[in-house]
KEGU-532410 format. One line per field, with one value per residue (C-alpha): residue in one letter; x, y, z. Coordinates in nm, 2 decimals. Layout:
<sites>
rest <- [A ...]
c1 <- [X ...]
c2 <- [Y ...]
c3 <- [Z ...]
</sites>
This chain:
<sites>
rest <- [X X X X X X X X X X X X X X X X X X X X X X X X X X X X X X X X X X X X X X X X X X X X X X X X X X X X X X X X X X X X X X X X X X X X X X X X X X X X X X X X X X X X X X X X X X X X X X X X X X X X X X X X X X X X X X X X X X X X X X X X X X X X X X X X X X X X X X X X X X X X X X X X X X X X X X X X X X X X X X X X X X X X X X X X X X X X X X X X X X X X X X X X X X X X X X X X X X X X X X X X X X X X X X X X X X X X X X X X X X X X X X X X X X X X X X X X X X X X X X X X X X X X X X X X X X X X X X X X X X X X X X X X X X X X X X X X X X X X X X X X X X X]
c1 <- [-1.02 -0.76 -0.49 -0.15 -0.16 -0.32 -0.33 -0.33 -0.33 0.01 0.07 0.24 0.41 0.33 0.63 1.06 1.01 0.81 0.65 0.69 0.48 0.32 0.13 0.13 0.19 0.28 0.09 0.27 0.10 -0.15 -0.01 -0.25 0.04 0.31 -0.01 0.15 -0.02 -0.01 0.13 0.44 0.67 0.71 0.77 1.13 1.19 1.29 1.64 1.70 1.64 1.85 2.13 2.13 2.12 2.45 2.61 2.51 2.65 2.99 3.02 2.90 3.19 3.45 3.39 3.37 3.69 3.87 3.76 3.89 3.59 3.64 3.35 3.27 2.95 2.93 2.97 2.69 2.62 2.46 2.31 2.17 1.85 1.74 1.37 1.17 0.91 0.63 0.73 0.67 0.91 0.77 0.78 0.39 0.32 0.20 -0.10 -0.08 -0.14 0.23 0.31 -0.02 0.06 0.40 0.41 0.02 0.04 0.43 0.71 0.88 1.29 1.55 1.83 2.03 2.39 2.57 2.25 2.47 2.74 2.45 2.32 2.68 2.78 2.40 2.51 2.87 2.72 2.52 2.87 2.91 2.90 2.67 2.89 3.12 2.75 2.66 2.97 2.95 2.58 2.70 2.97 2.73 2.51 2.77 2.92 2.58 2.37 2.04 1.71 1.52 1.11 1.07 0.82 0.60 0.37 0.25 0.29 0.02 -0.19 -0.14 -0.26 -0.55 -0.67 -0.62 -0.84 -1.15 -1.12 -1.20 -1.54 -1.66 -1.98 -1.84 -1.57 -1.79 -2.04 -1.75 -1.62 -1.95 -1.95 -1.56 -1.68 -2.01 -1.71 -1.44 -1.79 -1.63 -1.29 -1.44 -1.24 -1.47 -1.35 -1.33 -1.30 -1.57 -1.33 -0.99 -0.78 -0.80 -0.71 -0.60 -0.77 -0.67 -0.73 -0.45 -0.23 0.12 0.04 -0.06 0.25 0.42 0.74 1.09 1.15 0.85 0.77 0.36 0.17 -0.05 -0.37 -0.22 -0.16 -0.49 -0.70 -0.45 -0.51 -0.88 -0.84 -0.70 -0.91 -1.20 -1.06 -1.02 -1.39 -1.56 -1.44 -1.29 -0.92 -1.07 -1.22 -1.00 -0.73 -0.95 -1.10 -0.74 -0.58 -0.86 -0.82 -0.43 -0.48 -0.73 -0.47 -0.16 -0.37 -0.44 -0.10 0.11 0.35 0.38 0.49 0.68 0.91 0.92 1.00 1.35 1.43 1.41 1.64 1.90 1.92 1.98 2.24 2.39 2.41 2.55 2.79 2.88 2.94 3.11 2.84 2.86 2.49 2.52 2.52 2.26 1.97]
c2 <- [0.51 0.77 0.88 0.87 1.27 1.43 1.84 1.99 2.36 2.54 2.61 2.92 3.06 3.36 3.49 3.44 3.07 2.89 2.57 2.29 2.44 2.09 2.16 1.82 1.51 1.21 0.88 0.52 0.29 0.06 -0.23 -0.49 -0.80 -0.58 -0.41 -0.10 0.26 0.63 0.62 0.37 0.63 0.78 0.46 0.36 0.11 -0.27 -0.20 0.11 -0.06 -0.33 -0.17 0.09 -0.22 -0.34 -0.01 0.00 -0.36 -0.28 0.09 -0.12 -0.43 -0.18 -0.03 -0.38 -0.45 -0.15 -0.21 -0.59 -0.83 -1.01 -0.95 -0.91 -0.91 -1.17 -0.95 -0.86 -0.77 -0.44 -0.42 -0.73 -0.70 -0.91 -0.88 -1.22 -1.25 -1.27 -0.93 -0.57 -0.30 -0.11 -0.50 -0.54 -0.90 -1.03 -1.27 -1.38 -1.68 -1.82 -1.75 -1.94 -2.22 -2.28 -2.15 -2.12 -1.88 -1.95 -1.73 -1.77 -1.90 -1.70 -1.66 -1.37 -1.48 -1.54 -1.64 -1.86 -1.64 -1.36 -1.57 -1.66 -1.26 -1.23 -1.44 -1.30 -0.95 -1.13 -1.15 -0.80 -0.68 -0.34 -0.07 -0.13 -0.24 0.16 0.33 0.18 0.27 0.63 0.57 0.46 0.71 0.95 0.81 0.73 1.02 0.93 1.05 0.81 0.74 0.87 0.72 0.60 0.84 0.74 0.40 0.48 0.70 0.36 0.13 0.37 0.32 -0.06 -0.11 0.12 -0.04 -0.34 -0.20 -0.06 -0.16 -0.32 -0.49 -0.64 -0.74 -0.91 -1.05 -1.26 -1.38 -1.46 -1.69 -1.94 -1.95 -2.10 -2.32 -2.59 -2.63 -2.82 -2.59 -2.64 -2.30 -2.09 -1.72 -1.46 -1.20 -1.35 -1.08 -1.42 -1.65 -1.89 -2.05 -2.25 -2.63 -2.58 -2.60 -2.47 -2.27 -1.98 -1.91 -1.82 -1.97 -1.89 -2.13 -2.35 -2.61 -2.59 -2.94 -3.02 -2.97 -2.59 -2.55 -2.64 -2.39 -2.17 -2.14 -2.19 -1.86 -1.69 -1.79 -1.69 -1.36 -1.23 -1.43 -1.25 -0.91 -0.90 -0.84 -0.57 -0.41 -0.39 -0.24 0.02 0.16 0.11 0.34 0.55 0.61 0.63 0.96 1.09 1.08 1.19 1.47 1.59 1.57 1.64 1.90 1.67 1.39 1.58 1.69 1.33 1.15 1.44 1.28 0.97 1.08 1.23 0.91 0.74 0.94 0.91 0.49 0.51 0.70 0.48 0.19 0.37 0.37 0.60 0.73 0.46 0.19 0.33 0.16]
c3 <- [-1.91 -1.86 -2.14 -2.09 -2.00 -1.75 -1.79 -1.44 -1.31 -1.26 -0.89 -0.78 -0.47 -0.27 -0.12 -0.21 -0.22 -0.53 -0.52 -0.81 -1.11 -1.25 -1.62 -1.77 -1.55 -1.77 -1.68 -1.73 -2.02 -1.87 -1.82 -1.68 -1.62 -1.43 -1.26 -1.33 -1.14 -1.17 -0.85 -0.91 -1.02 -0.68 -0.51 -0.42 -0.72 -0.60 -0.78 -0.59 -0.30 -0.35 -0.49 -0.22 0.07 -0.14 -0.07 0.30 0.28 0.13 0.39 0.68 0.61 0.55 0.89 1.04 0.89 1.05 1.39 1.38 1.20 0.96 0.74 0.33 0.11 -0.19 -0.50 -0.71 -1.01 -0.95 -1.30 -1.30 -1.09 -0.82 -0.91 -0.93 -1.16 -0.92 -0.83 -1.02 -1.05 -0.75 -0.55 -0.59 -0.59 -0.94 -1.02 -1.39 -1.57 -1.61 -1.27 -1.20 -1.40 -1.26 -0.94 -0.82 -0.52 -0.45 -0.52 -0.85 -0.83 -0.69 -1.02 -0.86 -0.81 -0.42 -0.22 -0.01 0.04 0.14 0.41 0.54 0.56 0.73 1.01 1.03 1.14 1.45 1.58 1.61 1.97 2.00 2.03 1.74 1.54 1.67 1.59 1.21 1.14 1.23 1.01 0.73 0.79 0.71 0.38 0.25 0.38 0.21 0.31 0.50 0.47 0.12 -0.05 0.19 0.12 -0.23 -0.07 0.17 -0.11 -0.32 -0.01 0.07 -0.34 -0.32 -0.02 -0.21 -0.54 -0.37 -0.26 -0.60 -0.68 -1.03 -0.86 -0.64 -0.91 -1.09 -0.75 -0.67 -1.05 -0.97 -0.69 -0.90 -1.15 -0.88 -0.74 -0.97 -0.83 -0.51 -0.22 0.12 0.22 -0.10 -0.01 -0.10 -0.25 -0.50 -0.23 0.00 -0.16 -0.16 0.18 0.42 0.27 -0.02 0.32 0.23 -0.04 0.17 0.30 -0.06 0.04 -0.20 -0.47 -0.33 -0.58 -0.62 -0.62 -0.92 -0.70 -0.61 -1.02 -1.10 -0.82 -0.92 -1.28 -1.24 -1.02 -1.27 -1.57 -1.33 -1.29 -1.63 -1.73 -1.50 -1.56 -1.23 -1.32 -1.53 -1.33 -1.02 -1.25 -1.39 -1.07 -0.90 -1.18 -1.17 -0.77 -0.79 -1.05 -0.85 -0.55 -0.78 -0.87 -0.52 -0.37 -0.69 -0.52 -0.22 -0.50 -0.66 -0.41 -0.26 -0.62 -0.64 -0.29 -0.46 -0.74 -0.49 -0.29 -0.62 -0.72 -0.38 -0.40 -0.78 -0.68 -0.38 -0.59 -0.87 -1.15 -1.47 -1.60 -1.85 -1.58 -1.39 -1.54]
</sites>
């Protein structure tokens, strides 16, 4: 297991320009419920993303406004985030035992404030004839010039780790003791790997649907699932060789990170300052 530092070598530049010098790289805590990773931190965080489709919302309707539609997005709260609990900070989906045992594989409740009024403002904009919809994303563009596509890159990095844990030879060890475990539950088309679940039988608990309400019979494969995880090491396992793959990545395109995660931090400073937050209230 890795500790929470990782020393690395110092790069330098050859020439007028220097490159980010990187001597100690500071890991996040393992945390095994919020399935956090080495390479979350250069991510675009679910709040930043929200909050900066809020300012694009308030630019955009101000434009609309100007040119004759009558258009405004609900208010919200922008400190108060619109992250479910099924979701982690960097919007990877979560798998844990209470979400299990209230929601099996659906989508935990919606408690952010002016759903409605969302959807209402939603359809006002498909009223919007296509030049005027034009001239206003050039407007938007303009008062909120934020860097587009950052991030995807330790996105990608992060998928690329995902999809080789998976085919560790401990994972897989623990995956075919994962599958006599769920042997019990009685599924007529239980999957090889937990990654598929859960199959087609449990009908519409494969589609994850918001605010779903899960059936006893989802609940119980559900939680069985999950007990089956963590007792046969599974869980374990997947996490370990997943945070083991992401530092291996975050080690070999550090400067490439590094620049990418200031982007980040310039785009963010860019929305707070759209929607009039002080540091305090940046969260």
């Amino acid at each position: 297991m890795w500790t929470t530092t990782l020393i690395l070598m110092g790069t330098t530049a050859t020439g007028c320009v220097a490159e980010p010098s990187i001597t100690e790289l500071d890991l996040p805590e393992q945390n095994i419920e919020q399935w956090t990773l080495p390479l979350d931190a250069y991510m675009p965080p679910w709040d930043d993303v929200t909050r900066s489709d809020y300012a694009r919302n308030i630019v955009m309707a101000e434009c609309l406004n100007e040119r004759g539609y009558d258009v405004e997005p609900p208010w919200r709260d922008v400190n108060n985030s619109t992250r479910r609990a099924h979701i982690n900070p960097v919007g990877r989906q979560l798998f844990t035992e209470e979400l299990a045992s209230e929601h099996a594989y659906g989508r935990a409740t919606n408690t952010f404030e002016n759903i409605e009024e969302q959807q209402v403002y939603s359809e006002g904009l498909n009223n919007v004839d296509d030049s005027t919809w034009t001239s206003c994303v050039q407007v938007e563009n303009e008062r909120l010039p934020l860097i587009q596509n950052v991030g995807f890159e330790a996105t990608e990095l992060a998928a690329q780790a995902s999809s080789q844990a998976v085919q560790d030879a401990a994972v897989i060890e623990a995956r075919d003791t994962w599958r006599e475990c769920m042997l019990d539950v009685g599924l007529p088309d239980l999957p090889r790997t937990p990654e598929e679940m859960p199959p087609a039988s449990l009908g519409d608990a494969r589609d994850g649907a918001v605010d779903d309400i899960a059936d006893p019979r989802e609940i119980e494969v559900a939680t069985q699932d999950f007990t089956c995880r963590v007792s046969s090491g599974y869980r374990d396992a997947l996490y370990e060789v997943e945070w083991d793959l992401q530092v291996d990545s975050l080690r070999d395109n550090i400067v490439e990170l590094e620049l990418a995660r200031s982007t980040l931090e310039s785009n963010r400073d860019v929305v707070n300052e759209a929607l009039g937050l002080t540091s305090d209230e940046q969260g």
